[in-house]
C-alpha atoms as a printed R data frame, in Angstrom:
    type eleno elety resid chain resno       x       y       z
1   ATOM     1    CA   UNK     A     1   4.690 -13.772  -1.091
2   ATOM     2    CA   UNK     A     2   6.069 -14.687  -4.243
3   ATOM     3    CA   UNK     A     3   8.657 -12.860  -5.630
4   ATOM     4    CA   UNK     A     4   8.588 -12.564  -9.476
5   ATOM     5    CA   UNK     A     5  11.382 -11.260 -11.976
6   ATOM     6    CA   UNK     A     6  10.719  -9.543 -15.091
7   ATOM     7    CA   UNK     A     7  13.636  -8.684 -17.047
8   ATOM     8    CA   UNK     A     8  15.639  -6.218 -14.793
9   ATOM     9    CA   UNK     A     9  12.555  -5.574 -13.112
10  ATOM    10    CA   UNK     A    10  11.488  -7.206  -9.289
11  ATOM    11    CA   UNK     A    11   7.771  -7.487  -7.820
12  ATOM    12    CA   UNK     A    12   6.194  -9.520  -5.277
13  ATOM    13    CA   UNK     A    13   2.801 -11.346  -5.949
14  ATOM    14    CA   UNK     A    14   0.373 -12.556  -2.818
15  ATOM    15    CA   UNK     A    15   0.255 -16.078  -2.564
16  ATOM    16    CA   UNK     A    16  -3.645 -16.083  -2.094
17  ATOM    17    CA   UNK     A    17  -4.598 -14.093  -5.806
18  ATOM    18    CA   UNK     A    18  -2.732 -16.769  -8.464
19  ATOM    19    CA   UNK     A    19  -5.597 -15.514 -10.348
20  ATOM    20    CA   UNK     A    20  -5.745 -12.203  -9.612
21  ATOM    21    CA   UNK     A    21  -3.262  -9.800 -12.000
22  ATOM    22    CA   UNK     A    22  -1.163  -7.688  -9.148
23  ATOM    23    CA   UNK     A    23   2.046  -6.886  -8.209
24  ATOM    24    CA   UNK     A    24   3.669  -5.005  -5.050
25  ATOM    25    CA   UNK     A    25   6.879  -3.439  -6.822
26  ATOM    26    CA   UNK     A    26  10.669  -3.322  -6.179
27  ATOM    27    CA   UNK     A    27  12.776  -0.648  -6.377
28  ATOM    28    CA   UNK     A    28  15.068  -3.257  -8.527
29  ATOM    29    CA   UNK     A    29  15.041  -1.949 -12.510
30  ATOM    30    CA   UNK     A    30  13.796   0.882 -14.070
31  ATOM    31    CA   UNK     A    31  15.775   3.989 -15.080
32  ATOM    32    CA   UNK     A    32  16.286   6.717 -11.800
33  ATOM    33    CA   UNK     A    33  19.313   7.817 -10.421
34  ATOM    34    CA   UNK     A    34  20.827   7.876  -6.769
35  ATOM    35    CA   UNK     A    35  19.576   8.371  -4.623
36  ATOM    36    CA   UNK     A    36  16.019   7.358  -5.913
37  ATOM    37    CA   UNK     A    37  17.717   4.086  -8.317
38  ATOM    38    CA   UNK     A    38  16.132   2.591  -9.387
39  ATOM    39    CA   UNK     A    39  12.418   2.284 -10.435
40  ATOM    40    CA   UNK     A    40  11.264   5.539  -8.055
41  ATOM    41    CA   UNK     A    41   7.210   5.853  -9.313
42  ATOM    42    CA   UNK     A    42   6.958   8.738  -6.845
43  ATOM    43    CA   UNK     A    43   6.578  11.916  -8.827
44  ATOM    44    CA   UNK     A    44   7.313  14.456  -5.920
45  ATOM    45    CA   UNK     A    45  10.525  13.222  -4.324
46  ATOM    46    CA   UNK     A    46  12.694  15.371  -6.488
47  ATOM    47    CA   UNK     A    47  13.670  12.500  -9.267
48  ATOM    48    CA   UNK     A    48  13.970  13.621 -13.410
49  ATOM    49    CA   UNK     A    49   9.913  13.588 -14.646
50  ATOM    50    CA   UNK     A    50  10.984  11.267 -17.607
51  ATOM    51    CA   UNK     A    51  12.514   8.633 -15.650
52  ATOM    52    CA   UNK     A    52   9.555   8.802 -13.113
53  ATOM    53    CA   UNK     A    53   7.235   8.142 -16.516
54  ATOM    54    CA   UNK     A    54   9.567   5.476 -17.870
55  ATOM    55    CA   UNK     A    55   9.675   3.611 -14.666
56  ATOM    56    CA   UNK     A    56   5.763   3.505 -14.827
57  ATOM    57    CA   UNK     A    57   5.830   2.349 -17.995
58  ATOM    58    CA   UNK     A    58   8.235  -0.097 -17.178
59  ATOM    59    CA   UNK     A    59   5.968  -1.524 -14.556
60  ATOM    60    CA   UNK     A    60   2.685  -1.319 -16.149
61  ATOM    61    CA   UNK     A    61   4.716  -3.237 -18.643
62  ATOM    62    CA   UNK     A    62   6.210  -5.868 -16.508
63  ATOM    63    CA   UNK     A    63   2.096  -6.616 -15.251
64  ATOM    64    CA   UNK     A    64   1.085  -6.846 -19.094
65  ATOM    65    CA   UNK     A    65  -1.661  -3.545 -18.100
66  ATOM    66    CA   UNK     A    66  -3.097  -0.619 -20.162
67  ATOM    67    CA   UNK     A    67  -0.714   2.289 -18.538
68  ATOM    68    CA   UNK     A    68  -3.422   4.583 -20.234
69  ATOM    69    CA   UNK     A    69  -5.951   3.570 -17.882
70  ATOM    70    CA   UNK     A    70  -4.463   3.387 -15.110
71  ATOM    71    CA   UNK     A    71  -6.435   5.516 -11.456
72  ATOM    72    CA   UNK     A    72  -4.515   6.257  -9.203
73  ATOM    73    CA   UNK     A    73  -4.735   9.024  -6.492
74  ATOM    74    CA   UNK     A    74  -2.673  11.829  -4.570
75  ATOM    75    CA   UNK     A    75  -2.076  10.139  -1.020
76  ATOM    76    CA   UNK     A    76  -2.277  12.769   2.045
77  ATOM    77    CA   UNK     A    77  -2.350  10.618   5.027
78  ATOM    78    CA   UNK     A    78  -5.797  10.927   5.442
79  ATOM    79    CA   UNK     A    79  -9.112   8.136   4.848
80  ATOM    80    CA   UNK     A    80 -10.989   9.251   1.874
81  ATOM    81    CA   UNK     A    81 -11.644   7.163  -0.863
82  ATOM    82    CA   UNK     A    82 -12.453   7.104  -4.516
83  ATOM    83    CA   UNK     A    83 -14.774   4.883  -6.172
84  ATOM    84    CA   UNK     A    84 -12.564   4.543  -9.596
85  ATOM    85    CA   UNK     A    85 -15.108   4.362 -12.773
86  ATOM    86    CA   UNK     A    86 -12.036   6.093 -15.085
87  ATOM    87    CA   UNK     A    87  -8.723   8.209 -14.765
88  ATOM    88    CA   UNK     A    88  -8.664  11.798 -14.654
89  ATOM    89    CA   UNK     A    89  -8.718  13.537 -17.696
90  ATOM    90    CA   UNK     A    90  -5.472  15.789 -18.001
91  ATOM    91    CA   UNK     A    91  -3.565  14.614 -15.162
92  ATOM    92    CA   UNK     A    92  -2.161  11.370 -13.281
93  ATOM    93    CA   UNK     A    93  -4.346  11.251 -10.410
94  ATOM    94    CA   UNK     A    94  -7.830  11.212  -9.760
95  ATOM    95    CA   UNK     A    95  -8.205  13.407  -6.046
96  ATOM    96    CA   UNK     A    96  -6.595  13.645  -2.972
97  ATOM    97    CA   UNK     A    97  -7.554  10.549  -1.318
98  ATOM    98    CA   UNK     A    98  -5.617   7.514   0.611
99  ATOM    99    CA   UNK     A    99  -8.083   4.789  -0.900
100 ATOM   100    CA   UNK     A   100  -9.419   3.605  -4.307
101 ATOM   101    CA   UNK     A   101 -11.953   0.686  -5.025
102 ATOM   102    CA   UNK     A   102 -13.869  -0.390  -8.326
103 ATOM   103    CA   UNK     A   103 -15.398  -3.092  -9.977
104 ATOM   104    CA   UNK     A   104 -14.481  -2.093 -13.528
105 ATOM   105    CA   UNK     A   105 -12.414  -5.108 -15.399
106 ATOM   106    CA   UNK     A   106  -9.165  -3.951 -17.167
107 ATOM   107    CA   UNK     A   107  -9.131  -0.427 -15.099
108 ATOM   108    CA   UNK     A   108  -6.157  -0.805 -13.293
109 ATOM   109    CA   UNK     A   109  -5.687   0.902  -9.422
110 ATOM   110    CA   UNK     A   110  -2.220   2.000  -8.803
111 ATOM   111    CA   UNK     A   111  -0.696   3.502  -5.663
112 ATOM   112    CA   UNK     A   112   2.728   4.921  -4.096
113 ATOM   113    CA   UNK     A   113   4.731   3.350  -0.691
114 ATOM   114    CA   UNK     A   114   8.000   4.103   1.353
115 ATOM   115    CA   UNK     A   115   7.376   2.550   4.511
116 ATOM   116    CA   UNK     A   116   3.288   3.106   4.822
117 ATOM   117    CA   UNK     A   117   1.363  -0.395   4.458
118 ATOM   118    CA   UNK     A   118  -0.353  -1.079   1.149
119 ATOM   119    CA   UNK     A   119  -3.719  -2.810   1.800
120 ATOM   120    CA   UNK     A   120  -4.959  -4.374  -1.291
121 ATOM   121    CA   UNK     A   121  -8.510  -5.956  -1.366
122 ATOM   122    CA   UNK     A   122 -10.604  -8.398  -3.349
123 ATOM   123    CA   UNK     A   123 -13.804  -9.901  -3.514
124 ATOM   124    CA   UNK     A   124 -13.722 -12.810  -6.099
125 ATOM   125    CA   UNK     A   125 -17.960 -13.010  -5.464
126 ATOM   126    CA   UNK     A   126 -18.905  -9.564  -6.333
127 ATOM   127    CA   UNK     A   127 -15.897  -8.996  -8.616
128 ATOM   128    CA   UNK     A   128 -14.418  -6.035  -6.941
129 ATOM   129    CA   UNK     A   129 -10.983  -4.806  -6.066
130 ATOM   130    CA   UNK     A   130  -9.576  -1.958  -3.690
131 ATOM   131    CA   UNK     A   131  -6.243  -0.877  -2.462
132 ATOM   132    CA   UNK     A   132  -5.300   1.518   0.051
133 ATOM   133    CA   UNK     A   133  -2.279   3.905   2.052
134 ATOM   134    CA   UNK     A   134  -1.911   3.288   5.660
135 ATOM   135    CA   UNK     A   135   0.652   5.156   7.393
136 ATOM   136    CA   UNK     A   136   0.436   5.712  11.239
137 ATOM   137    CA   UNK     A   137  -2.028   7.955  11.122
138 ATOM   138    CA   UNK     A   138  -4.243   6.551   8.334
139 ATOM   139    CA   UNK     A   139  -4.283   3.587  10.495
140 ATOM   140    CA   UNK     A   140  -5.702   5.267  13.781
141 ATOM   141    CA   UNK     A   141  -8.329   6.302  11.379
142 ATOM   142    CA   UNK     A   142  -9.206   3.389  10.191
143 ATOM   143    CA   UNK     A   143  -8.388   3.384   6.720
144 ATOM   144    CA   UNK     A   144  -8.503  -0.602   6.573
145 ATOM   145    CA   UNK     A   145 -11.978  -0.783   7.659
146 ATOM   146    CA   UNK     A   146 -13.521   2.453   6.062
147 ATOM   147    CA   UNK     A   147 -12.562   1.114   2.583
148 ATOM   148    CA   UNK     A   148 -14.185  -2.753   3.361
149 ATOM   149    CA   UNK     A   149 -17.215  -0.742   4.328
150 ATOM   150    CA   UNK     A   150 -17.284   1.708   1.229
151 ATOM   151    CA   UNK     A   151 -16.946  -1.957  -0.316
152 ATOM   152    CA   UNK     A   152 -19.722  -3.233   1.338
153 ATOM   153    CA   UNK     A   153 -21.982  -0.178   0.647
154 ATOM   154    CA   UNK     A   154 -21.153   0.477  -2.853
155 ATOM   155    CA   UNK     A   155 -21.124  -2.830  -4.256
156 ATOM   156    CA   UNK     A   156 -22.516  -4.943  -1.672
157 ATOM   157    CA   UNK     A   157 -20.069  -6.957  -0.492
158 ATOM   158    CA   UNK     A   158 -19.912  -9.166   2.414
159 ATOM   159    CA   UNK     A   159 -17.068  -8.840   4.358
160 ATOM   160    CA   UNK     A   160 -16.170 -12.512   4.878
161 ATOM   161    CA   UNK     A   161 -15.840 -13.114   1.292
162 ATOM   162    CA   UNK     A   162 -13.222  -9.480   0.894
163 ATOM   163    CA   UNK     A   163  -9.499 -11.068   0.996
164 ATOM   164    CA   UNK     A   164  -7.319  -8.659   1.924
165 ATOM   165    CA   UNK     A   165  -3.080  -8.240   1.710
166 ATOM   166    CA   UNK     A   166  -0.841  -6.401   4.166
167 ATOM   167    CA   UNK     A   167   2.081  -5.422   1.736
168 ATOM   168    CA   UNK     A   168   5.420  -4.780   2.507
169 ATOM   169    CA   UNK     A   169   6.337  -1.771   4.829
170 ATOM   170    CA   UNK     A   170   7.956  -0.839   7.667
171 ATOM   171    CA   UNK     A   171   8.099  -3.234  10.390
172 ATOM   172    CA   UNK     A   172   7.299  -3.073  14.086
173 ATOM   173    CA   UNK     A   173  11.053  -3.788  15.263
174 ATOM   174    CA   UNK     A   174  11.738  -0.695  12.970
175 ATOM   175    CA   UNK     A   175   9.294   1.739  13.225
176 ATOM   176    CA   UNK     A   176  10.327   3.735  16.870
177 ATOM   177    CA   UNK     A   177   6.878   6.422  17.371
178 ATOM   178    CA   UNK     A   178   6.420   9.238  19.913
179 ATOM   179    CA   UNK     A   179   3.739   9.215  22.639
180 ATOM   180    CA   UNK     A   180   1.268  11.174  20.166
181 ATOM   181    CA   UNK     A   181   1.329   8.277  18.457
182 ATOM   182    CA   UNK     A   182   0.798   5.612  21.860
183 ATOM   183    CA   UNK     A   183  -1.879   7.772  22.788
184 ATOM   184    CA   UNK     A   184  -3.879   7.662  19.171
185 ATOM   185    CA   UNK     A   185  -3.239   4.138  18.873
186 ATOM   186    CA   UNK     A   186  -5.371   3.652  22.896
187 ATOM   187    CA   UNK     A   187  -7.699   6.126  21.245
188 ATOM   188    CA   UNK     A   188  -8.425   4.462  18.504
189 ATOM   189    CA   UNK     A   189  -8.096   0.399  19.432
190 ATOM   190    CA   UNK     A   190  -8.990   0.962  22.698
191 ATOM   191    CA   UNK     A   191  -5.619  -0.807  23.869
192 ATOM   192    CA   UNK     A   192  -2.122  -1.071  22.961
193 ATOM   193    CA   UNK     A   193  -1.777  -4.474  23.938
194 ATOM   194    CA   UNK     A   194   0.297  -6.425  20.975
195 ATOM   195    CA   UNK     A   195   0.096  -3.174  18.883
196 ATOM   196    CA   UNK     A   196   2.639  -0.959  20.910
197 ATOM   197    CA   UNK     A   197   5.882  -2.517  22.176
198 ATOM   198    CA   UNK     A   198   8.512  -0.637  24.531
199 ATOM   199    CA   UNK     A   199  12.120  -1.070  24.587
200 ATOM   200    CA   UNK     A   200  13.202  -2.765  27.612
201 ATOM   201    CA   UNK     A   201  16.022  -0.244  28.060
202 ATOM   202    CA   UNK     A   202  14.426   3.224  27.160
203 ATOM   203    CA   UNK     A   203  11.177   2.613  27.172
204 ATOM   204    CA   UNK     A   204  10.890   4.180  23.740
205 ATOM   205    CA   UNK     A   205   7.853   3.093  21.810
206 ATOM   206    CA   UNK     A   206   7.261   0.595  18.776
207 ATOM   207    CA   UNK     A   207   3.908   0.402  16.482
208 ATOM   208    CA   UNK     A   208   3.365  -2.689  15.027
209 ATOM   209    CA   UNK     A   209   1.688  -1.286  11.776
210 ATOM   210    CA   UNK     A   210   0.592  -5.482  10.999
211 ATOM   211    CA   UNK     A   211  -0.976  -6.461  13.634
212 ATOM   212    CA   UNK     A   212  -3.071  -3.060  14.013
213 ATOM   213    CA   UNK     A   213  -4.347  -3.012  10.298
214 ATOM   214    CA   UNK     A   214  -5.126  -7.009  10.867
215 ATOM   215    CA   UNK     A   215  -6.933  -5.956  13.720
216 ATOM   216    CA   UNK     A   216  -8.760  -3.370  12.469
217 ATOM   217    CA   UNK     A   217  -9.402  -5.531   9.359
218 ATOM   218    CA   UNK     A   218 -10.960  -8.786  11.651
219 ATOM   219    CA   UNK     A   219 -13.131  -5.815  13.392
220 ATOM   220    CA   UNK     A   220 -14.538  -5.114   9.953
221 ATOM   221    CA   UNK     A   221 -15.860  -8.598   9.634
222 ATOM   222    CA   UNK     A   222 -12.975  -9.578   7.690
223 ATOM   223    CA   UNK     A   223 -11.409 -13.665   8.127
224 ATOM   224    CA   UNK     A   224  -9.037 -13.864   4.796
225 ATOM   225    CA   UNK     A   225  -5.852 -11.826   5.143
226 ATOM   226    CA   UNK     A   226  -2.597 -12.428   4.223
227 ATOM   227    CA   UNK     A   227   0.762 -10.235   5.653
228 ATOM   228    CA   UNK     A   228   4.003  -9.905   3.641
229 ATOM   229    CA   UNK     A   229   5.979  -9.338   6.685
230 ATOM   230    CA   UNK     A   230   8.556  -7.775   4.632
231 ATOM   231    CA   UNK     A   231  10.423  -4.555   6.579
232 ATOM   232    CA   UNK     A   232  11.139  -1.846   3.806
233 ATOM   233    CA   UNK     A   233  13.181  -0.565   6.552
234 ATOM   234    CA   UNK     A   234  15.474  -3.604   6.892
235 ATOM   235    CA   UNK     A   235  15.340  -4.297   3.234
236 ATOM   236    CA   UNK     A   236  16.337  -1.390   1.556
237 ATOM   237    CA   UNK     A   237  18.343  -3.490  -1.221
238 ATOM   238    CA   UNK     A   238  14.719  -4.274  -2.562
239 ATOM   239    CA   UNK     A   239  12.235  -1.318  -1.603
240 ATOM   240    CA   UNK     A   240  12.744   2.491  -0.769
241 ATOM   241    CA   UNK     A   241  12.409   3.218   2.912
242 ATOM   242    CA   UNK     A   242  11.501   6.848   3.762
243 ATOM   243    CA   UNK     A   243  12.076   6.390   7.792
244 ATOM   244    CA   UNK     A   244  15.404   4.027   6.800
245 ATOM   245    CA   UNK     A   245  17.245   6.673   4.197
246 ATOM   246    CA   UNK     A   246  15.712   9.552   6.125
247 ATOM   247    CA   UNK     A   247  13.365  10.708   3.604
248 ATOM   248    CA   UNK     A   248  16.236  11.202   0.524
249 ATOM   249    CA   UNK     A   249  14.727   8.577  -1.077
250 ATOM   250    CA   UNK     A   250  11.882   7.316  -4.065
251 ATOM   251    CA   UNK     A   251   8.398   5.149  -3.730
252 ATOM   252    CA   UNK     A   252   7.858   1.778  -4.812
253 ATOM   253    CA   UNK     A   253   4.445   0.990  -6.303
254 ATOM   254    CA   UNK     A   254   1.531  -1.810  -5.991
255 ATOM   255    CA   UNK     A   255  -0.780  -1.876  -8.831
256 ATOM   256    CA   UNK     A   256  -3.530  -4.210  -9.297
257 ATOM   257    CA   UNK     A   257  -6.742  -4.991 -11.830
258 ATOM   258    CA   UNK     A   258  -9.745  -7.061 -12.423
């Protein structure tokens, strides 16, 4: 990734969209206060309202996008998703929903991390863009594939020509899960092999959030993906960590447009 400084404020840009207006956002700038300094976007964490709507402005800013327009959706760990056409009238979010896609130019798709993977997708032949939440569970759903296929039968797209990023997030020599969690990843990939890795010691358990959403992501039919593999949980100097500052903490955002 590249990493890109605008003023006081930090994001990171995928190497593979120089063309593509995006940004996976810091927690460097912006206006909070501990413990959510500095540029929280999460609106639910317990942070002042008007520094959680400066800090947006500040990034929407920063990306040179119409805040105004802006779609973005109230995350619940599950795999819906939204087809974007415009942003809810009256309020900041469109529906409760982990996904969002459209193929509108200058509507902007904007979404909330702390240690969940942000997925962002683009298909440079059909002109269409989607981004989505993966935490543990989201990913035992498939949430990776389920939005390329909402892709592919909404707009048409082929999956071999959808690029897709694997943002920064919580890596798999920091992200310790309980046997729930072994279990729904055999469920769900049909192995663990690669995905789940045990301590040599304790045998306690270790999802590789990557590899899985790569995997499920190459199931879907799709060949061009890129992975940050930047650990929010090791680097908590640059993004908010929910597992790492044990949940006393803000969201960094990824926002992206056509």
């Amino acid at each position: 990734m590249k990493r890109v400084l605008s003023g006081a404020i930090v994001y990171y840009q995928f190497l593979m969209w120089s063309d593509l207006t995006h940004g996976i956002f810091t927690r460097k700038g912006g206006v909070s206060r501990p413990p959510w300094s500095g540029l929280n976007l999460g609106g639910t964490v317990g942070d002042d309202p008007a520094a959680v709507r400066r800090n947006h402005e500040l990034i929407y800013e920063a990306l040179g996008v119409e805040g105004q327009r802006v779609c973005s959706v109230w995350q619940v760990h599950g795999t819906d998703i939204v087809v974007a056409t415009a942003p809810a009238k009256g309020r900041s979010w469109i529906s409760k929903a982990d996904a969002l896609v459209t193929d509108r130019p200058g509507l902007p798709l904007m979404m909330r991390f702390a240690d969940c993977v942000p997925i962002l997708f683009h298909d440079p032949v059909k002109k269409v863009i989607g981004m989505a939440h993966a935490g543990w569970r989201g990913t035992v759903k498939g949430m990776a594939s389920k939005t390329v296929q909402t892709m592919v039968t909404t707009y048409g797209c082929d999956p071999e020509t959808i690029q897709a990023c694997i943002g920064p997030s919580i890596g798999p020599e920091r992200y310790q899960v309980g046997e729930e969690v072994v279990e729904a990843v055999q469920a769900y990939f049909g192995t663990t092999d690669d995905l789940i890795r045990r301590d040599p010691v304790d045998k306690t358990a270790y999802f590789d959030l990557w590899t899985a959403n790569r995997v499920d992501l190459e199931r879907a039919g799709v060949r061009q993906i890129e992975i940050a593999e930047i650990c929010t949980a090791t680097h908590t100097d640059e993004f908010f960590s929910h597992r790492a500052e044990k949940g006393r903490t803000g969201r960094f955002g990824a926002v992206m447009v056509l």
